[in-house]
LUMSEVEX-119801 format. One record per atom (N, C-alpha, C): residue number from 1; residue in three letters; atom name; x, y negated, z negated. Coordinates in steps of 0.05 Angstrom, whole numbers, plus 5000, padded with zeros to 4 digits. Each point is the difference from the previous one (the first is absolute). Example, Ala and Ser with C-alpha at 12.3 -4.5 7.8 and 13.67 -1.06 7.14 Angstrom:
REM LUMSEVEX-119801
@num=1, residuo=ALA, atomo=N, u=5264, v=5114, w=4844 $
@num=1, residuo=ALA, atomo=CA, u=4982, v=4976, w=5000 $
@num=1, residuo=ALA, atomo=C, u=5018, v=4976, w=5000 $
@num=2, residuo=SER, atomo=N, u=4993, v=4979, w=5014 $
@num=2, residuo=SER, atomo=CA, u=5016, v=4976, w=4999 $
@num=2, residuo=SER, atomo=C, u=4985, v=4978, w=4986 $
***
This chain:
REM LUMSEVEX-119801
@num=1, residuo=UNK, atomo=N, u=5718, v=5020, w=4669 $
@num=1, residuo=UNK, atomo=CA, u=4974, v=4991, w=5011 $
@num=1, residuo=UNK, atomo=C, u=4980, v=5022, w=4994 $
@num=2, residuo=UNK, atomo=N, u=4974, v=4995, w=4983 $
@num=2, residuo=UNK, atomo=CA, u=4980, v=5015, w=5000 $
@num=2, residuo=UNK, atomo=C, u=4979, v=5001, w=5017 $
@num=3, residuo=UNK, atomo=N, u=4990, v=5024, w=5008 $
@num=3, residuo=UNK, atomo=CA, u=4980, v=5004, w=5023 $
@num=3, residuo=UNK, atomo=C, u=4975, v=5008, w=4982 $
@num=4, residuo=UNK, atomo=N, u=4995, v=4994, w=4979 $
@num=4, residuo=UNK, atomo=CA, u=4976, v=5008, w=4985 $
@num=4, residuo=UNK, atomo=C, u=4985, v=4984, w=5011 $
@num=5, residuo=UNK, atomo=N, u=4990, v=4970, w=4994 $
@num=5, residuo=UNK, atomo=CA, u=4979, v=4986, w=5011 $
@num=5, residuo=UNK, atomo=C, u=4993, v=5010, w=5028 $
@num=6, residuo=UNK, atomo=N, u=5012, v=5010, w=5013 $
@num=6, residuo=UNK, atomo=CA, u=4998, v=5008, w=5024 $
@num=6, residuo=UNK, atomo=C, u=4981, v=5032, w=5001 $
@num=7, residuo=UNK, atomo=N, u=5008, v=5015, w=4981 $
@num=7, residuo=UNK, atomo=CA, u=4992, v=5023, w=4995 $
@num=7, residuo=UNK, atomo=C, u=4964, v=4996, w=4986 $
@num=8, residuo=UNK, atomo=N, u=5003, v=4975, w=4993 $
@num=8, residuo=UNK, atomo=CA, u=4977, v=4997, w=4981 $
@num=8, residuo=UNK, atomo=C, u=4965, v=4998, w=5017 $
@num=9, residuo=UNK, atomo=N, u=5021, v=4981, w=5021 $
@num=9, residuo=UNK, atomo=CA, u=4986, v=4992, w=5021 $
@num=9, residuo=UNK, atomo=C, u=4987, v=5023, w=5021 $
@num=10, residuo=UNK, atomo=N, u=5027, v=5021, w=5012 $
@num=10, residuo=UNK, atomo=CA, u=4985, v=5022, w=5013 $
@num=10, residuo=UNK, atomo=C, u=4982, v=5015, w=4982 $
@num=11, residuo=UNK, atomo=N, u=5008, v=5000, w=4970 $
@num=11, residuo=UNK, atomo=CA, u=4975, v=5028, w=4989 $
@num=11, residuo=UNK, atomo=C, u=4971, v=4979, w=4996 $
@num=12, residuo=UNK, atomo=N, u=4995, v=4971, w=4993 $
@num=12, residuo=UNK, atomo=CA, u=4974, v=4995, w=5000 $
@num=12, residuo=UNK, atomo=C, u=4988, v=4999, w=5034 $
@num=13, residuo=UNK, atomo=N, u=5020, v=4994, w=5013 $
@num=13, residuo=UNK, atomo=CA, u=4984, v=5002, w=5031 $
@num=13, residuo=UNK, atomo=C, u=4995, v=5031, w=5006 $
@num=14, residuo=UNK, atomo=N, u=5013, v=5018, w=4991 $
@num=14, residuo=UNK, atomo=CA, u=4987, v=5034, w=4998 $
@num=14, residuo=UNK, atomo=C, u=4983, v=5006, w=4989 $
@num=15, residuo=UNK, atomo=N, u=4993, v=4983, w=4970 $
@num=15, residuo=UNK, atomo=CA, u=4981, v=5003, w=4979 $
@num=15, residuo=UNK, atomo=C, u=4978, v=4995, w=5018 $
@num=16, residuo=UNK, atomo=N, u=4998, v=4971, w=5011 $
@num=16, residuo=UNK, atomo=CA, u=4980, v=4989, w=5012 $
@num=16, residuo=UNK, atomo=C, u=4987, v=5002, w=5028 $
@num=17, residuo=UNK, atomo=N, u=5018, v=5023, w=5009 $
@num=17, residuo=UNK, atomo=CA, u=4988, v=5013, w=5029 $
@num=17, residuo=UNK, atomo=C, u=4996, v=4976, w=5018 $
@num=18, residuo=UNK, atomo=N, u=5016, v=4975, w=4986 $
@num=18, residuo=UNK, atomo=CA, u=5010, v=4984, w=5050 $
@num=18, residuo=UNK, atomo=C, u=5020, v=4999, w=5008 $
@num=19, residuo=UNK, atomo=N, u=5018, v=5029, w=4996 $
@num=19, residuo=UNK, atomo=CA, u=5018, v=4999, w=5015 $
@num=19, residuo=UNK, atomo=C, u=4995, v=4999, w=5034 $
@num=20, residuo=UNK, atomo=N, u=4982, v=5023, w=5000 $
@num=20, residuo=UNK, atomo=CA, u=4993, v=5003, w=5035 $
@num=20, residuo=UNK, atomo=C, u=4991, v=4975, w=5010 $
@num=21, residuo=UNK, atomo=N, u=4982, v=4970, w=4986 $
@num=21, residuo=UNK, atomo=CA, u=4990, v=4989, w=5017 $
@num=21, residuo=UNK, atomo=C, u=5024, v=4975, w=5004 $
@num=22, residuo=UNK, atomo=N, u=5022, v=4998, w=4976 $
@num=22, residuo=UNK, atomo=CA, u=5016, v=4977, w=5001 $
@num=22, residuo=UNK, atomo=C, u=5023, v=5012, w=5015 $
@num=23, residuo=UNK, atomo=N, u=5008, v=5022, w=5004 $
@num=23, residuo=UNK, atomo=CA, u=5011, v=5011, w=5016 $
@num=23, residuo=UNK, atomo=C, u=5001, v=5006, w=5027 $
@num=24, residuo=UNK, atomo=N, u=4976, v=4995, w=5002 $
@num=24, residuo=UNK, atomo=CA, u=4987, v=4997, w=5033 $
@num=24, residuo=UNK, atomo=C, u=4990, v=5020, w=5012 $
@num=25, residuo=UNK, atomo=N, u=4996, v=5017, w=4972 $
@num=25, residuo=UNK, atomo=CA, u=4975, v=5023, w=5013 $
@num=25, residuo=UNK, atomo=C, u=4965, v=4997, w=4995 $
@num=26, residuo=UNK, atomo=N, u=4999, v=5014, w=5018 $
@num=26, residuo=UNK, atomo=CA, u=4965, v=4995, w=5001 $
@num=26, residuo=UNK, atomo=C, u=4987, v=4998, w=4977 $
@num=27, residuo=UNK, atomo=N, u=4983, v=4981, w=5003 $
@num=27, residuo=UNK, atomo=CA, u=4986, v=4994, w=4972 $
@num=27, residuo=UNK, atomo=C, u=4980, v=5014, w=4998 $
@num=28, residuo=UNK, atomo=N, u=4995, v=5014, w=4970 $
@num=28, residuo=UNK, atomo=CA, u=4987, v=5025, w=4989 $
@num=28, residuo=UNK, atomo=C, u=4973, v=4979, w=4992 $
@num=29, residuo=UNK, atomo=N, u=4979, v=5022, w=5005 $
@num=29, residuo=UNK, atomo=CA, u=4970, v=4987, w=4987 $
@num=29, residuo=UNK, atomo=C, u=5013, v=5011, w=4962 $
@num=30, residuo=UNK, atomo=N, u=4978, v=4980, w=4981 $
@num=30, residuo=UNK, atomo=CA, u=4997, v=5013, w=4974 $
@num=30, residuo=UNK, atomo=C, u=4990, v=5025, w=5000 $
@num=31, residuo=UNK, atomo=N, u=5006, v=5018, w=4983 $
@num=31, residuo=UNK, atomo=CA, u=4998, v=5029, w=5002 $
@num=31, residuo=UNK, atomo=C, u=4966, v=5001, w=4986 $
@num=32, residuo=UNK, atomo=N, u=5003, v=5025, w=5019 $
@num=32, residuo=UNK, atomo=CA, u=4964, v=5007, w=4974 $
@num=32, residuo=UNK, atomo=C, u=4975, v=4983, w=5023 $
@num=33, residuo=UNK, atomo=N, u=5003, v=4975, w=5013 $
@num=33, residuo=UNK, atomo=CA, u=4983, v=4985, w=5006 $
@num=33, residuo=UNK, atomo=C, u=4980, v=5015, w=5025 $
@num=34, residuo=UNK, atomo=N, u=4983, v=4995, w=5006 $
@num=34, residuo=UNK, atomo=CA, u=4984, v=5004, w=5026 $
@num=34, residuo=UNK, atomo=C, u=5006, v=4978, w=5021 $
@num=35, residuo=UNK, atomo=N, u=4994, v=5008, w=5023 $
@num=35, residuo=UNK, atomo=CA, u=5002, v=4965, w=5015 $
@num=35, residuo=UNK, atomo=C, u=4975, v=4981, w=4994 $
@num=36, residuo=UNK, atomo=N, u=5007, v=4978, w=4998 $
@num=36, residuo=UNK, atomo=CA, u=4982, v=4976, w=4999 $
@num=36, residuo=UNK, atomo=C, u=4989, v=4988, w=5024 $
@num=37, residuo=UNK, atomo=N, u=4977, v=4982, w=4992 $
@num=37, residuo=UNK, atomo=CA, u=5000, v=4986, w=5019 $
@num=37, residuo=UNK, atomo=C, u=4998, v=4965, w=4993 $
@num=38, residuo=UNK, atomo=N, u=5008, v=4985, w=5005 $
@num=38, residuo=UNK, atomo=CA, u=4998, v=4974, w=4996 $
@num=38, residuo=UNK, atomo=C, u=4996, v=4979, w=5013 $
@num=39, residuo=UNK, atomo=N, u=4981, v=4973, w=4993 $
@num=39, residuo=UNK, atomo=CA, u=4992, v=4989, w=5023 $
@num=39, residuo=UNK, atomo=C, u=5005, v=4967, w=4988 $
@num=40, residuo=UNK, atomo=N, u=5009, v=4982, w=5015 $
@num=40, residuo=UNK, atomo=CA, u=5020, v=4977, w=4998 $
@num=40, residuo=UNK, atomo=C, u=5010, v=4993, w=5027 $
@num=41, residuo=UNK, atomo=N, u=5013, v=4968, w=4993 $
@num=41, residuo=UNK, atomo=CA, u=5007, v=4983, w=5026 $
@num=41, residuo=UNK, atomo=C, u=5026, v=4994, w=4996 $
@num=42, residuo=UNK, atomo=N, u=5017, v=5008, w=5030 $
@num=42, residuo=UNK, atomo=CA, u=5027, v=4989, w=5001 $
@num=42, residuo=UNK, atomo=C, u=5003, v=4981, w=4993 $
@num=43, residuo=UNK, atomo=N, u=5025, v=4992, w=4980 $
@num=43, residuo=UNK, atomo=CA, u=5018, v=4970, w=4992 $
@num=43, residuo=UNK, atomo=C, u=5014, v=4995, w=5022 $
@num=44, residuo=UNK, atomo=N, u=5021, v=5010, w=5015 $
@num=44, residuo=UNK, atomo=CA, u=5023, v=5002, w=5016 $
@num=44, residuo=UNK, atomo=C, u=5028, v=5014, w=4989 $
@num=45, residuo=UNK, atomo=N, u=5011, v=4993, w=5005 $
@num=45, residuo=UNK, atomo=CA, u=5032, v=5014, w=4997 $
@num=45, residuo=UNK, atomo=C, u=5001, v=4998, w=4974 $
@num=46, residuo=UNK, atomo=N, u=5012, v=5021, w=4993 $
@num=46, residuo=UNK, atomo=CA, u=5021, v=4997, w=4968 $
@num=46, residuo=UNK, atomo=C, u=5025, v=4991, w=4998 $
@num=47, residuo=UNK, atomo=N, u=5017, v=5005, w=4986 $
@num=47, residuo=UNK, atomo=CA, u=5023, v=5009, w=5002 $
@num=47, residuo=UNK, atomo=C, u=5018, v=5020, w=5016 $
@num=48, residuo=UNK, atomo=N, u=4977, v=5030, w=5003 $
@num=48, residuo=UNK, atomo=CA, u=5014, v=5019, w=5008 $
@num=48, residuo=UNK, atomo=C, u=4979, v=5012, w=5019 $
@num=49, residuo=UNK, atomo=N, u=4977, v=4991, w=4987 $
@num=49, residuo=UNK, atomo=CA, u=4973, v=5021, w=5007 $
@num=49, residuo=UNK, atomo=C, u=4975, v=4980, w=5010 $
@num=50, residuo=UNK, atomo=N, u=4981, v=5005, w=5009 $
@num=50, residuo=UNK, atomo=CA, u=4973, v=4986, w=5003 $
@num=50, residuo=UNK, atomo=C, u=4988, v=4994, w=4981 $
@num=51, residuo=UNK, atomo=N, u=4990, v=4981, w=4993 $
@num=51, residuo=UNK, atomo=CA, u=4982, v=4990, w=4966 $
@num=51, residuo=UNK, atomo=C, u=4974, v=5010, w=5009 $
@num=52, residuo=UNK, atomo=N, u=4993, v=5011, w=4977 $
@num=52, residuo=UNK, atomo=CA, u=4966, v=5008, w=5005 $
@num=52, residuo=UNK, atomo=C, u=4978, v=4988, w=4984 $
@num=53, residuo=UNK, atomo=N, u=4982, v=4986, w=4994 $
@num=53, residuo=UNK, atomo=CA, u=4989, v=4987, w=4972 $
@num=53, residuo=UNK, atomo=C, u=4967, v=5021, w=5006 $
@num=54, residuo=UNK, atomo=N, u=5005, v=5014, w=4967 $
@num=54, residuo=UNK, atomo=CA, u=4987, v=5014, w=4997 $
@num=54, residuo=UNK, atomo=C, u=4967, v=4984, w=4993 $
@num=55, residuo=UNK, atomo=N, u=4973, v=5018, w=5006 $
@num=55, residuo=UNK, atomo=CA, u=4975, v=4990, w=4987 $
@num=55, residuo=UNK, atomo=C, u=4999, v=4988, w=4977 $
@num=56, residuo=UNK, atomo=N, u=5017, v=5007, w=4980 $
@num=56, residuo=UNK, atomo=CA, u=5000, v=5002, w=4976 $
@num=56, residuo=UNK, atomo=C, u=5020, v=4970, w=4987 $
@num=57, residuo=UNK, atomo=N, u=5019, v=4992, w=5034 $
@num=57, residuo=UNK, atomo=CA, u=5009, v=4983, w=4989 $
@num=57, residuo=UNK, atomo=C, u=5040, v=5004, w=5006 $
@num=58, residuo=UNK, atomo=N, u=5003, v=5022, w=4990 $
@num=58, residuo=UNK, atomo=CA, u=5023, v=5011, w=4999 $
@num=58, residuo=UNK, atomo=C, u=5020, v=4998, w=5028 $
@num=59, residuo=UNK, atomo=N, u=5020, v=4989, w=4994 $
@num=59, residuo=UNK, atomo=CA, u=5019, v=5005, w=5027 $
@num=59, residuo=UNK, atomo=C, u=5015, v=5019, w=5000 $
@num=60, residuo=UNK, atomo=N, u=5005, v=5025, w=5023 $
@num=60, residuo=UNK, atomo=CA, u=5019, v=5010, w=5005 $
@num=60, residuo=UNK, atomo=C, u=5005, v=4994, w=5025 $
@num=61, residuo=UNK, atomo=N, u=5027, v=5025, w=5004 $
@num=61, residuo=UNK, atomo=CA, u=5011, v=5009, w=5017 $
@num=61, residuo=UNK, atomo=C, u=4993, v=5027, w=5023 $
@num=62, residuo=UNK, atomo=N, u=5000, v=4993, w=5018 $
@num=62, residuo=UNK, atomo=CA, u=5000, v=5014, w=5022 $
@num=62, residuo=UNK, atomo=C, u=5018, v=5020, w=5010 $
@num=63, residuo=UNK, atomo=N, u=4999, v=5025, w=5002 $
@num=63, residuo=UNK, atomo=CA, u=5035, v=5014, w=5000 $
@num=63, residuo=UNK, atomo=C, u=4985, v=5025, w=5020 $
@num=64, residuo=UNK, atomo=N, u=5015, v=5014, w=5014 $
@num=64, residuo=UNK, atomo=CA, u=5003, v=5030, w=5026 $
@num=64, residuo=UNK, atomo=C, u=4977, v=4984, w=5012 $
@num=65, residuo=UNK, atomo=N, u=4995, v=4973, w=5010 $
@num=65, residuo=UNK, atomo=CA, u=4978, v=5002, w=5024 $
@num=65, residuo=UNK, atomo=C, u=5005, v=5021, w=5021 $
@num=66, residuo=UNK, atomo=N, u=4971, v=5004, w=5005 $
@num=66, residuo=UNK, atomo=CA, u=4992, v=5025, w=5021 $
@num=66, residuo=UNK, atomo=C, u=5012, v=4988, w=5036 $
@num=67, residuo=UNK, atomo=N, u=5013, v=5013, w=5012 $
@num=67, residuo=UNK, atomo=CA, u=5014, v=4991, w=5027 $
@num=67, residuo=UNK, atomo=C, u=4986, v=4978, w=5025 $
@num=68, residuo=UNK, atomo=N, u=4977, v=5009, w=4989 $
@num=68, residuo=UNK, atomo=CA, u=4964, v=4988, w=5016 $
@num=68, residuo=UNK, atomo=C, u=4993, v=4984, w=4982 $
@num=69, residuo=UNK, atomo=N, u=5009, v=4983, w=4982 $
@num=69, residuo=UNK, atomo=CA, u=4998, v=4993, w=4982 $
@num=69, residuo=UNK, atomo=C, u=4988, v=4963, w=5029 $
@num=70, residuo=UNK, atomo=N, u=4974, v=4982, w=4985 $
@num=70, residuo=UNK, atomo=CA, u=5005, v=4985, w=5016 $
@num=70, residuo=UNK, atomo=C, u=5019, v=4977, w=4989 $
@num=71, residuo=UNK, atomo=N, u=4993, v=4968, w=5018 $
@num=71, residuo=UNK, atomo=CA, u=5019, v=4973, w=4991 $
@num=71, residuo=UNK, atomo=C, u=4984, v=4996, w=4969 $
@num=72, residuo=UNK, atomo=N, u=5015, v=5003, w=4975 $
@num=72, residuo=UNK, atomo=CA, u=4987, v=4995, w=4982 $
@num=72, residuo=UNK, atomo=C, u=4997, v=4976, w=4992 $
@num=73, residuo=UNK, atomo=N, u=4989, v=4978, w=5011 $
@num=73, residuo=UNK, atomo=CA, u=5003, v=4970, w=4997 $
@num=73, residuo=UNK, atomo=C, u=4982, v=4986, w=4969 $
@num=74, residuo=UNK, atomo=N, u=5014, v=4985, w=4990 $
@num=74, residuo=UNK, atomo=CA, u=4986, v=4984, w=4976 $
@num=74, residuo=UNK, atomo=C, u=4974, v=4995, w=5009 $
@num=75, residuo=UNK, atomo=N, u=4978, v=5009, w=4975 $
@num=75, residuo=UNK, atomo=CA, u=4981, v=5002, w=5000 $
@num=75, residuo=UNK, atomo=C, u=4973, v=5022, w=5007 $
@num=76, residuo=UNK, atomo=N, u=5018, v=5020, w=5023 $
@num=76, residuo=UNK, atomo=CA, u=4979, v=5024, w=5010 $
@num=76, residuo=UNK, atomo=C, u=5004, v=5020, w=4968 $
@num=77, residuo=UNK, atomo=N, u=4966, v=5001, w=5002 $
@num=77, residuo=UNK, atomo=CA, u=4986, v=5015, w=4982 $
@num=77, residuo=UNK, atomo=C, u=5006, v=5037, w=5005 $
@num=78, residuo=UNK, atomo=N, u=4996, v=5016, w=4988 $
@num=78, residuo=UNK, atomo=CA, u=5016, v=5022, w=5005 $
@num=78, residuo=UNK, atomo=C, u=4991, v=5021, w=4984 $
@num=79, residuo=UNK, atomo=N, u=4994, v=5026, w=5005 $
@num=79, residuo=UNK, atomo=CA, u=4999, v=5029, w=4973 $
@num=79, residuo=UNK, atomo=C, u=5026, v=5005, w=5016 $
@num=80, residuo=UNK, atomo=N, u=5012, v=5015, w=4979 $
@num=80, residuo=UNK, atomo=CA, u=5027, v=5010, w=4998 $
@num=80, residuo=UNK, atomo=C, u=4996, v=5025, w=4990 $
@num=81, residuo=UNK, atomo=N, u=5012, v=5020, w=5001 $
@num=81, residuo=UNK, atomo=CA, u=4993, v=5032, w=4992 $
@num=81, residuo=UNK, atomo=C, u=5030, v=5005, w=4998 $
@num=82, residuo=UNK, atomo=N, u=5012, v=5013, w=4977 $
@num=82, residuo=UNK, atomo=CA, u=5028, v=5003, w=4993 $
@num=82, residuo=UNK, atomo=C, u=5006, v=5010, w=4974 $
@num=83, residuo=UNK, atomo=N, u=5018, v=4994, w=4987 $
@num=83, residuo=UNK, atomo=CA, u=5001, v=5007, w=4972 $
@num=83, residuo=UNK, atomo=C, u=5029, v=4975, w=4987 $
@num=84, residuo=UNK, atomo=N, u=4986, v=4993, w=4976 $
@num=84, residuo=UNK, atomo=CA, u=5026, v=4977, w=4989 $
@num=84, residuo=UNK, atomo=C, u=5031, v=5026, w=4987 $
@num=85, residuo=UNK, atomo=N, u=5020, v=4985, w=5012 $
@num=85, residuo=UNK, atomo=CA, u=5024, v=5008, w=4995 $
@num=85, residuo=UNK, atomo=C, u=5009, v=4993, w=4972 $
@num=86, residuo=UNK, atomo=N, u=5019, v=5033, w=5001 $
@num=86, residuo=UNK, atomo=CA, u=5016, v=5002, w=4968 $
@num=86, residuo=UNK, atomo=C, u=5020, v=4980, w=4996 $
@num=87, residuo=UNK, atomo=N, u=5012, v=4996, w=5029 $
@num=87, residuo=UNK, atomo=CA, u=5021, v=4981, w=5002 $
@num=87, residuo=UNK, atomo=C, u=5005, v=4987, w=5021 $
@num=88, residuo=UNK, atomo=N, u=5010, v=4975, w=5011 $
@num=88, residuo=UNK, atomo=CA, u=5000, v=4987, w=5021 $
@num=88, residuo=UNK, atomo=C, u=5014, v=4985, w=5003 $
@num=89, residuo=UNK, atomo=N, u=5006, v=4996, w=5028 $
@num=89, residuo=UNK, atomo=CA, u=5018, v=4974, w=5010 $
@num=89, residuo=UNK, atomo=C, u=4996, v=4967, w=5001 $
@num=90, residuo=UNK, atomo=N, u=4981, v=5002, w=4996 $
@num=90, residuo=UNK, atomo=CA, u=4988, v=4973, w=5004 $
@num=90, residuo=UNK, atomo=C, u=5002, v=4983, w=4986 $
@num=91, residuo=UNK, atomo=N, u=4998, v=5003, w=4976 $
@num=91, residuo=UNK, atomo=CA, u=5017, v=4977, w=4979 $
@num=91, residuo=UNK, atomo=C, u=4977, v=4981, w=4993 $
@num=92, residuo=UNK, atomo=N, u=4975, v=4999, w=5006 $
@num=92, residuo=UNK, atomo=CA, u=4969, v=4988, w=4988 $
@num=92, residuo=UNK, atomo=C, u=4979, v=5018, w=4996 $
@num=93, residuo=UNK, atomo=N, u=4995, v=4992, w=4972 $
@num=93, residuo=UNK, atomo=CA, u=4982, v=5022, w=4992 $
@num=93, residuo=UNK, atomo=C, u=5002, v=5025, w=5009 $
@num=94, residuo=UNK, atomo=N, u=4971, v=5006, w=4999 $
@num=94, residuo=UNK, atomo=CA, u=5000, v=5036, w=5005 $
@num=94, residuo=UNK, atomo=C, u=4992, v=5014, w=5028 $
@num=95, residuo=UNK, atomo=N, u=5020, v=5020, w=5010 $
@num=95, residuo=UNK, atomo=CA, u=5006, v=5002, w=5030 $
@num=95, residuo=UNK, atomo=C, u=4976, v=5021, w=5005 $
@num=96, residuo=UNK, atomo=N, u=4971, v=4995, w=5025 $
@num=96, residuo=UNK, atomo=CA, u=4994, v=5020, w=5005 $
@num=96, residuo=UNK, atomo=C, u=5002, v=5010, w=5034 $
@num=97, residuo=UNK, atomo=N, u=5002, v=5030, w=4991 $
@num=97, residuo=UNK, atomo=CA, u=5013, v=5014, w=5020 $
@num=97, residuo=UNK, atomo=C, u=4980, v=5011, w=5021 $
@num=98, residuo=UNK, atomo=N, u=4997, v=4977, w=5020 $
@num=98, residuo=UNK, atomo=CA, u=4966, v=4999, w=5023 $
@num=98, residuo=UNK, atomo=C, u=5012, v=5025, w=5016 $
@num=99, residuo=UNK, atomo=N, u=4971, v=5017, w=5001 $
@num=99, residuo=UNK, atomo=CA, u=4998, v=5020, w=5013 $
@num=99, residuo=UNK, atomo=C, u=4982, v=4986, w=5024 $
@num=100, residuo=UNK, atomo=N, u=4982, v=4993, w=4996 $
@num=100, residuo=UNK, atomo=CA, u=4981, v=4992, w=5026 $
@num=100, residuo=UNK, atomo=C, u=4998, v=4966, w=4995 $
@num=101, residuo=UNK, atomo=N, u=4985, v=4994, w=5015 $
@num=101, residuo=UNK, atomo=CA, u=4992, v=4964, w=5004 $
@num=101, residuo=UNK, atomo=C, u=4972, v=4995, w=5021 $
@num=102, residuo=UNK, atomo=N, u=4975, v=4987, w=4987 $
@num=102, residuo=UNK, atomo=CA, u=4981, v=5006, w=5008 $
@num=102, residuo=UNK, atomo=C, u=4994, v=4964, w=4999 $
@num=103, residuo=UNK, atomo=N, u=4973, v=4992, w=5013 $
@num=103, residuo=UNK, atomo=CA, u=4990, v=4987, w=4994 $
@num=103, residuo=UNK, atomo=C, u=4991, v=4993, w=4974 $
@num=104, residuo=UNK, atomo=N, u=4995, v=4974, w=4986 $
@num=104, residuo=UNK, atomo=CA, u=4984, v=5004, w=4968 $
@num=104, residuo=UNK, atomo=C, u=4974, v=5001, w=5008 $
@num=105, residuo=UNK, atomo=N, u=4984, v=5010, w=4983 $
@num=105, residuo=UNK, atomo=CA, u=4966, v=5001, w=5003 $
@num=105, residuo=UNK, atomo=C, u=4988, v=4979, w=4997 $
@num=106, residuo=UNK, atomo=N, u=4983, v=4991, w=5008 $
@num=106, residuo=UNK, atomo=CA, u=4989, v=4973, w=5000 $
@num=106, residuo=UNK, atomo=C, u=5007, v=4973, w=5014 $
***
């Protein structure tokens, strides 16, 4: 019995830096970035995470809500302040990692 495919598998998940978040460690912001801020209206549930639909159109994911975090119900409008993740659990689109949660402007 060969364990190569197996071997092949741990070195591109090393190559690709998600071991920590499919492993079940804390999910890392993209390196290099500043925090963002972003402003958009809840979808509801994902899969794993909260859906977020961006100004622009774009759906993500919601990932480390803040503990004070409020009921994020479909439809409330929202700035988000955080940074999008290198890797994530969530399994839709691209995971960002909310530092704060504010009202949206307007």
């Amino acid at each position: 019995m060969s364990h190569q495919p197996l071997v092949g598998i741990v070195l591109v998940t090393a190559l690709c830096g998600v071991g920590g978040a499919l492993a079940g460690g804390l999910p890392q912001p993209e390196a290099g970035l500043q925090p963002q801020v972003i402003d958009g209206e809840m979808i509801g549930a994902g899969v794993l995470c909260p859906q977020f639909r961006l100004l622009t159109g774009e759906t993500i994911s919601l990932e480390s809500l803040p503990p004070a975090a409020p009921a994020l119900t479909p439809g409330l409008r929202l700035r988000l302040s955080g940074q999008f993740a290198r890797a994530s659990r969530c399994q839709q689109g691209r995971a960002f990692l909310v530092q704060d949660i504010a009202p949206a402007a307007g």
